[in-house]
C-alpha positions as a Markdown table, in Angstrom:
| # | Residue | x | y | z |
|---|---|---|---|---|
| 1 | Unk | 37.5 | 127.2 | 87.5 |
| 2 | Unk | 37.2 | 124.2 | 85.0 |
| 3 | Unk | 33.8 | 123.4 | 87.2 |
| 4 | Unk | 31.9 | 125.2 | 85.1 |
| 5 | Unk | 32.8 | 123.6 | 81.7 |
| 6 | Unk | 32.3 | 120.3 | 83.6 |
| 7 | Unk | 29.2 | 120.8 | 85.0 |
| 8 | Unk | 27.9 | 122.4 | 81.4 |
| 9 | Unk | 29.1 | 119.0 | 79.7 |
| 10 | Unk | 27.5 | 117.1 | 82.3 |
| 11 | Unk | 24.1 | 119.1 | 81.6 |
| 12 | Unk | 24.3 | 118.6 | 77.4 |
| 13 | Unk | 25.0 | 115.3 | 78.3 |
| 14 | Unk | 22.3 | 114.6 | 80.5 |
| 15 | Unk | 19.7 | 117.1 | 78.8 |
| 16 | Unk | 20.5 | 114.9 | 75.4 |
| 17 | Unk | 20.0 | 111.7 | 77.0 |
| 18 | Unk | 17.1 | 112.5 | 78.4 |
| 19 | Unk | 15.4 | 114.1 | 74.7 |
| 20 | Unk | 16.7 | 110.9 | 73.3 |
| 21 | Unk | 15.0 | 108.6 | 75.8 |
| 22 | Unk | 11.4 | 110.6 | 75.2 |
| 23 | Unk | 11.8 | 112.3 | 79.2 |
| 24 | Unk | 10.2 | 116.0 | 79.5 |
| 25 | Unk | 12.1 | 116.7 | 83.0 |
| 26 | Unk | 15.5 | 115.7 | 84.8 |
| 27 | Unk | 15.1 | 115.1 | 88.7 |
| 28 | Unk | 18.6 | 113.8 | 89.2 |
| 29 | Unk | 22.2 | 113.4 | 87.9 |
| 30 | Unk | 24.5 | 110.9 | 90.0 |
| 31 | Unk | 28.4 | 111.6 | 89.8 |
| 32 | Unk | 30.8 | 110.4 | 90.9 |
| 33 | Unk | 34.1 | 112.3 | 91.4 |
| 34 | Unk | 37.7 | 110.6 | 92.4 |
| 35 | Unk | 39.5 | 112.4 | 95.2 |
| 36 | Unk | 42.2 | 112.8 | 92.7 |
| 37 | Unk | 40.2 | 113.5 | 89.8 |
| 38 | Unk | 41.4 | 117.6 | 90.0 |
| 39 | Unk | 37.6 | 118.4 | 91.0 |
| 40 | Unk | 36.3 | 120.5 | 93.5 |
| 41 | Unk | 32.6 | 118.9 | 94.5 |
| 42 | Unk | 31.5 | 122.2 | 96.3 |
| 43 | Unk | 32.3 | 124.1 | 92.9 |
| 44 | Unk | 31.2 | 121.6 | 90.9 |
| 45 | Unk | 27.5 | 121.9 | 92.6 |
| 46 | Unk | 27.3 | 126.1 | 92.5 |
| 47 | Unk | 28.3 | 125.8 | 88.5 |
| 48 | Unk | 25.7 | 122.8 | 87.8 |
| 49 | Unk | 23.4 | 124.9 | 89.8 |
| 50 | Unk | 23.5 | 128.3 | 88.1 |
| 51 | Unk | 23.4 | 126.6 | 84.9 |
| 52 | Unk | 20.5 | 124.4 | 84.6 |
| 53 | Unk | 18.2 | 127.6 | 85.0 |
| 54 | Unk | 15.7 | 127.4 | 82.3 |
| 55 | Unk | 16.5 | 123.4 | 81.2 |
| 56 | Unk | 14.5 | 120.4 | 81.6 |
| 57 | Unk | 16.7 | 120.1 | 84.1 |
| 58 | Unk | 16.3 | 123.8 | 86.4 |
| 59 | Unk | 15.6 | 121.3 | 89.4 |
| 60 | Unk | 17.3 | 118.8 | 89.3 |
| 61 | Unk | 19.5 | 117.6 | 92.1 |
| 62 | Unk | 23.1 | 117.1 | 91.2 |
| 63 | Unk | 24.2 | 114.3 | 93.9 |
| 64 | Unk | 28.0 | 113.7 | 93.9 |
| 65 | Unk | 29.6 | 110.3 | 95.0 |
| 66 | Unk | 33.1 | 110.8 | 96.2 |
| 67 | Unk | 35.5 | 108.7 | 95.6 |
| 68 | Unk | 38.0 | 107.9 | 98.1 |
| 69 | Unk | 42.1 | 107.8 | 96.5 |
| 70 | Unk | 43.1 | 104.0 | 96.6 |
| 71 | Unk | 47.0 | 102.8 | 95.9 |
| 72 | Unk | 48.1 | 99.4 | 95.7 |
| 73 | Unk | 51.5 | 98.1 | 97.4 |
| 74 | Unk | 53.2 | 95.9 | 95.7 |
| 75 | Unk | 55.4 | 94.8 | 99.0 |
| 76 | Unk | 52.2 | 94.0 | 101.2 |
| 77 | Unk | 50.0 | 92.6 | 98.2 |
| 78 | Unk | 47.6 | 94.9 | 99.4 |
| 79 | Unk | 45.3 | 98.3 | 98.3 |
| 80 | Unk | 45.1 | 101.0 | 100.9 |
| 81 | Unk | 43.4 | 104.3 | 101.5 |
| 82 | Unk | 45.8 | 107.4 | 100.4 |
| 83 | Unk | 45.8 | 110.4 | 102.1 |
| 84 | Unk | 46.7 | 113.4 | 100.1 |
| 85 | Unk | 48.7 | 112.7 | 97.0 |
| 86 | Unk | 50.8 | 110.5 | 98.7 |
| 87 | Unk | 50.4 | 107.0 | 97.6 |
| 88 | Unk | 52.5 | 105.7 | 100.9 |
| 89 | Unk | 51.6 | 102.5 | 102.1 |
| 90 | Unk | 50.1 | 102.5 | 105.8 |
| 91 | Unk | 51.8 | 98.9 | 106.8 |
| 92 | Unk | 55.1 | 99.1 | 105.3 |
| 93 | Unk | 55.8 | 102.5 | 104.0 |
| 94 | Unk | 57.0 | 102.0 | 100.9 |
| 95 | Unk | 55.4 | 104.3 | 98.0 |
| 96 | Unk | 53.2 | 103.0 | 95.6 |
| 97 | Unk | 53.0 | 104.1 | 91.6 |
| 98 | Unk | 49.7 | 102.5 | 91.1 |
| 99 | Unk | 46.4 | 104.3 | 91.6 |
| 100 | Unk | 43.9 | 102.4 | 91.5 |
| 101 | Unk | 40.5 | 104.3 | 92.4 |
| 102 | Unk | 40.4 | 108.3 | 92.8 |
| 103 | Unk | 40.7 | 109.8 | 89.1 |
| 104 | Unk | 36.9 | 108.9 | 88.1 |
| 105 | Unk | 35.2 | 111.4 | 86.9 |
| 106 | Unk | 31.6 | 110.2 | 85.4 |
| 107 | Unk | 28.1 | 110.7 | 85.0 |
| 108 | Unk | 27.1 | 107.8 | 86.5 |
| 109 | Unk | 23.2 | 107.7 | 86.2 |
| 110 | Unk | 20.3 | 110.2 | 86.6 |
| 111 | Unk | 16.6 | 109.8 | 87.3 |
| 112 | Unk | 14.0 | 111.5 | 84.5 |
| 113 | Unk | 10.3 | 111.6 | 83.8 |
């Protein structure tokens, strides 16, 4: 479960940050996660979770953005909403090589006092 060395990078991260910027307690960490990205949200919650017991940041919310899987079809001129890992256009049918949202996988703000 690669979760858990995610989450614990996500916390150093955030916990140095938030030294660096003079904060004494993390409320919130904002991610956002690609549909493609090889993460598991659900996990990725229960590992942030058990590990930010006794940090700056033992309760803080961990609020997850997902990110939808979006190809590009070079036929239509168009992006489009994938399904699965299928990049298949929805108008023509072709199948697209270019992904163009779904792999993010970034802190993308948090909230501290």
């Amino acid at each position: 479960m690669h979760e858990v060395a995610i989450a614990q990078g996500v916390l150093n991260l955030a916990i140095k940050t938030a030294r660096q910027s003079g904060a004494a307690r993390i409320h919130r960490i904002r991610m956002r996660v690609g549909a493609m990205s090889g993460v598991v949200p659900d996990s990725l919650s229960f590992a942030f979770e058990a590990l930010r017991e006794g940090t700056m940041a033992a309760e803080a919310e961990l609020a997850i953005e997902a990110i939808p899987s979006v190809g590009w079809c070079a036929g239509c001129q168009a992006e489009f909403t994938a399904e699965g890992f299928a990049l298949e256009c929805p108008r023509c049918h072709a199948y697209s090589r270019e992904l163009r949202r779904g792999r993010e996988l970034e802190m993308a703000d948090m909230e501290v006092s």
